[in-house]
C-alpha positions in Angstrom: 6.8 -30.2 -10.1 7.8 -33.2 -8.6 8.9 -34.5 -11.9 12.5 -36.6 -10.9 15.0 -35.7 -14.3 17.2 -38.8 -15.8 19.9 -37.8 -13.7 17.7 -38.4 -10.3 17.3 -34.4 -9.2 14.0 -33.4 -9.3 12.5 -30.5 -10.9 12.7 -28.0 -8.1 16.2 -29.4 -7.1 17.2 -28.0 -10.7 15.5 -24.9 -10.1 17.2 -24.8 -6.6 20.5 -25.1 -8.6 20.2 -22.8 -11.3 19.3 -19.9 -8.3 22.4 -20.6 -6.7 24.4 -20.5 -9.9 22.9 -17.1 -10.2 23.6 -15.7 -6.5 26.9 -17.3 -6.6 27.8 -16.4 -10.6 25.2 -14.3 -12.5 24.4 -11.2 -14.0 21.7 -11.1 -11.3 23.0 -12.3 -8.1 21.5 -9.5 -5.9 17.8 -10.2 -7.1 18.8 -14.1 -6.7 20.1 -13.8 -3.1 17.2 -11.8 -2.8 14.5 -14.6 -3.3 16.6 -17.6 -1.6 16.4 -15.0 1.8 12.9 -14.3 1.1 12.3 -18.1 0.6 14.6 -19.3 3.3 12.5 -16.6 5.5 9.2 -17.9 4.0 8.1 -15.2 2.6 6.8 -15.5 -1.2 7.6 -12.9 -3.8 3.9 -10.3 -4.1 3.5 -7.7 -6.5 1.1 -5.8 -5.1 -0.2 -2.2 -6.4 -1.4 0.4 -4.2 -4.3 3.2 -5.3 -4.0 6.2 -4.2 -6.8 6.0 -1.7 -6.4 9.5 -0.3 -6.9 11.5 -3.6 -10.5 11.7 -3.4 -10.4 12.2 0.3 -7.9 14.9 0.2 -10.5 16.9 -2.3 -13.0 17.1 0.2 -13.9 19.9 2.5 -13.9 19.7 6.1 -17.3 19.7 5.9 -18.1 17.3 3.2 -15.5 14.8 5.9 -17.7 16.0 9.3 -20.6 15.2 7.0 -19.6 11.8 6.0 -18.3 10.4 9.7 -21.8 11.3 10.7 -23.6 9.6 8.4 -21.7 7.3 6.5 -22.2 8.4 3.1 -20.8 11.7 1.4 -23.6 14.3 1.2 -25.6 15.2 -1.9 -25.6 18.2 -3.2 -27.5 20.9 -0.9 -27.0 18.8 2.2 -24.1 20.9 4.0 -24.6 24.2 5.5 -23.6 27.1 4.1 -20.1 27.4 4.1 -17.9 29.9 6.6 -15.4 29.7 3.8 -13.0 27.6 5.5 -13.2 29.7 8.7 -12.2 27.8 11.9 -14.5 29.0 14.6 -13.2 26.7 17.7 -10.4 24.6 19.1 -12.6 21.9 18.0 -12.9 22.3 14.4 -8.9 23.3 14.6 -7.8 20.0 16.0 -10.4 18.0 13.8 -8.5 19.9 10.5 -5.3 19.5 11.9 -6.4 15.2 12.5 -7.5 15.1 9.1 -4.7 16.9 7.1 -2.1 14.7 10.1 -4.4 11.4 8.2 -4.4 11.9 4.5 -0.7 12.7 4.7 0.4 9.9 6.5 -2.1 7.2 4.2 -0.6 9.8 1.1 2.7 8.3 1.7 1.4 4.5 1.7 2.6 2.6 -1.6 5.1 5.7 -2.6 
């Protein structure tokens, strides 16, 4: 890009100028002040796309969860214990759901 035109400006001085035009001028002057601040600031323009991350996570039991902090790995089918349909026995198991369900809503609202 460093390219110098006939009338001495180089290419990015052009671009440079036509960005101004547009912030000062254009139909677009909010998106145009938007990237000179972001530029003067130093940050570059990212699109980046967020997957729901949480979705599989937030299908899982408790103890499909329990099962996979202990061993790394979701468990095959026949590895948990019989279920006490969702029954919450101790404080324990009630502040390990209520950790869980307080995660997967906070990393639910990432990228929304």
């Amino acid at each position: 890009m460093g390219e110098i035109g006939p009338d001495g400006s180089s290419l990015e001085d052009r671009l440079v100028g036509v960005l101004i035009q547009e912030a000062l001028k254009g139909r677009q002057r909010l998106a145009a002040v938007a990237v000179i601040f972001d530029r003067l600031e130093g940050r570059a323009h990212q699109q980046i796309e967020v997957a729901d991350v949480t979705k599989e996570l937030r299908q899982k039991s408790d103890d499909e969860l329990r099962f996979h902090l202990a061993n790394d790995r979701w468990p095959e089918e026949g590895e948990l214990p019989a279920s006490n349909s969702g029954q919450i026995d101790t404080v324990e198991e009630w502040l390990w759901a209520q950790t869980v369900r307080s995660l997967l809503r906070r990393l639910s609202g990432i990228g929304r």
